[in-house]
N, C-alpha and C positions, 0 to 999 in steps of 0.2 A: 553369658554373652553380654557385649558391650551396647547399652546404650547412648543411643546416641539425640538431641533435636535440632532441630533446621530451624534457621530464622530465614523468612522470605523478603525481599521487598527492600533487602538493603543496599544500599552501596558495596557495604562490605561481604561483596559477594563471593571472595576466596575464603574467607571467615564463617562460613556457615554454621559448624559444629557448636552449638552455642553449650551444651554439657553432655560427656560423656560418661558413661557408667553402664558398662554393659555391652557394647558393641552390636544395636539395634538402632537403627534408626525410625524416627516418626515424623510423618510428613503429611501434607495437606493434597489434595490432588480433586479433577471433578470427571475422573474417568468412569465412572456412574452416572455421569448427569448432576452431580452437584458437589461441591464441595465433602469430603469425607477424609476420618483420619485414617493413615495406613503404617503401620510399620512393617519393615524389613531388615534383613541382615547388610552389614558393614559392607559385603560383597556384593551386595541388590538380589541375592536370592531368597528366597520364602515371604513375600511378600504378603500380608493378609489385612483385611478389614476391619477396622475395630471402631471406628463410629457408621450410624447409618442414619444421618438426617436430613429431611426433605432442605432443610433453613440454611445450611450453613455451617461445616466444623471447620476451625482452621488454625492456624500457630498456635503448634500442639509444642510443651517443652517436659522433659523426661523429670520427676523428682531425683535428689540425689541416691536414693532407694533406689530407684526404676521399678517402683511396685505400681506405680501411678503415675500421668501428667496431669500438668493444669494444658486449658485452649478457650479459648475464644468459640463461640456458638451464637447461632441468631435463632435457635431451638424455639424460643419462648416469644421472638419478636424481636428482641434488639441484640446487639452485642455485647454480649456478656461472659464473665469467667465460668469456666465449672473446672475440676478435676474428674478424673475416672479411675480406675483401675486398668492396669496393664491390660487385663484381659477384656477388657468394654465390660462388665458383669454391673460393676457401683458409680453410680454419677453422683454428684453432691457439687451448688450450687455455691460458687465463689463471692460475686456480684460485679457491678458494672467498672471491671478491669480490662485495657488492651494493655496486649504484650506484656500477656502475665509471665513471668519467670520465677524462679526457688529459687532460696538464699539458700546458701551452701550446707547449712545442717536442715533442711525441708520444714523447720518448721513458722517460716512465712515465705508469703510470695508477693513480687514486687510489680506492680503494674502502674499504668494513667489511669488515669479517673477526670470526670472532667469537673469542672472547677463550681463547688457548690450555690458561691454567688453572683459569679460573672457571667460573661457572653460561653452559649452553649459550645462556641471553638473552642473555649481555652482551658487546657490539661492540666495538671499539676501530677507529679509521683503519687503513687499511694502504697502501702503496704499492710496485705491481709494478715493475718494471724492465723492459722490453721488451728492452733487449741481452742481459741477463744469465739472466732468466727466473725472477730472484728477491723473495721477497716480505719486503719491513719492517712492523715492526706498530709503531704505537704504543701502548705498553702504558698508558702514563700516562691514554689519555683514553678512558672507556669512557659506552658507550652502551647503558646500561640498558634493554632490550627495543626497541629503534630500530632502525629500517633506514635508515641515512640517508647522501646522498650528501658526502661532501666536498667542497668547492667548493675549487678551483684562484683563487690569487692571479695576476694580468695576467701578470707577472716568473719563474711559478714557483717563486719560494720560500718562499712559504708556501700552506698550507689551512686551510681555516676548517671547522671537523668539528662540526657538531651543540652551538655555542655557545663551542666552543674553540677556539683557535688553533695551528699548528704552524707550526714551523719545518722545513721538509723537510730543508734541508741537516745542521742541528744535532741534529733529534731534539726540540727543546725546546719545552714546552708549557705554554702559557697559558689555566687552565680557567677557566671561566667569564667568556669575553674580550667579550662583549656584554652591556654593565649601561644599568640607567637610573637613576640617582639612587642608584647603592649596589647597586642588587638585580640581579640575573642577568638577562636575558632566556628567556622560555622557549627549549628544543633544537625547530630547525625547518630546513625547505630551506632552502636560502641561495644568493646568485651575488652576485659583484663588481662592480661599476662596472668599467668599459673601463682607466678611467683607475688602478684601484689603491686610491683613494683612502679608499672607502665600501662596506658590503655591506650588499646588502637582505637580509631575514630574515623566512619566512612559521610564523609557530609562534600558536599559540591562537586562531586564529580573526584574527590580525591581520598586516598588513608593516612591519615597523620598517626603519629605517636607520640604521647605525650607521659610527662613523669608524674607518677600518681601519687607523689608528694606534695608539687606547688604548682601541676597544670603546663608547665614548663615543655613546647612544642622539642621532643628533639628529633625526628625527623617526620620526614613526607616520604611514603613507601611507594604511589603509587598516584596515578592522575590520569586524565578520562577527560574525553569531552564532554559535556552538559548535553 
């Protein structure tokens, strides 16, 4: 069966499917009374429980496996990453990552962290290591009061972080890599095309798409009022 994870809270709300593998989905909900993870079938049938915390589970996203996700939890007090296993059985502590997601072969995952010497708003990318259980920031790209997820290029090596680009392998960043005629794109959720090629971008009330060679707008799909 296919799995599937939901991104909550974005713009890019026809775009929810953020990785599929499996044809289950995992989703956050507080029909218990608080926050708790749940998946279900593709069809919304067999629905079942699979975290149980008084604090908090929430933006839950599938490994490329779908043997496990990473989510967000306030378990211990704050918001923080863990992984589990499919089946709720093995938890194992990530650390202080929102909108953690897996790079395309699972073995990192891409989240914010907030900025080790600045004001406690401001974010920068980070990316965990799953062998090693360490974590890189990118200091270069900060995210002034945003909680935003990075999105995973097809390849892996790069992310596309709230308007800017990363080179995972190098460190090296590209700010303000989504323009339209000279000007930036507003910071919003973003996901890639299958193919590498193009990222969609949900920020101010609208979806652009841009070319995920040189950031180059080539259109606007969609637009909403504020």
């Amino acid at each position: 069966m296919r799995r599937v994870g939901i991104l909550f809270g974005a713009v890019l709300a026809c775009l929810t499917f953020v990785g599929v593998c499996h044809g289950e989905v995992a989703f956050s909900s507080d029909r218990d009374g608080d926050l708790d993870i749940f998946a279900m079938a593709d069809d919304g049938s067999d629905i079942r429980q699979i975290t149980d915390s008084p604090r908090g589970d929430f933006r839950p996203a599938w490994s490329p496996s779908a043997r496990e996700f990473v989510f967000v939890s306030s378990r211990d007090g704050s918001d923080e990453a863990y992984t589990m296993t499919a089946d709720g059985q093995h938890v194992d502590h990530v650390g202080p990552l929102w909108g953690p997601t897996w790079s395309p072969d699972g073995t990192q995952i891409a989240g914010s962290a907030f900025h080790p010497q600045l004001a406690p708003s401001v974010m920068v990318p980070a990316i965990y290591t799953v062998a090693t259980g360490k974590t890189r920031m990118f200091l270069d790209v900060l995210y002034p009061d945003l909680f935003l997820r990075p999105a995973w290029s097809p390849d892996g090596s790069r992310i596309y972080a709230g308007g800017d680009m990363v080179d995972v392998n190098t460190g090296a960043a590209t700010l303000g890599f989504g323009h339209r005629d000279g000007v930036t794109l507003p910071r919003g959720s973003s996901d890639w095309a299958p193919d590498g090629r193009t990222i969609a971008i949900g920020a101010g009330g609208a979806i652009y798409v841009i070319d995920a060679a040189d950031g180059r707008m080539i259109r606007e799909l969609a637009r909403h009022p504020v």
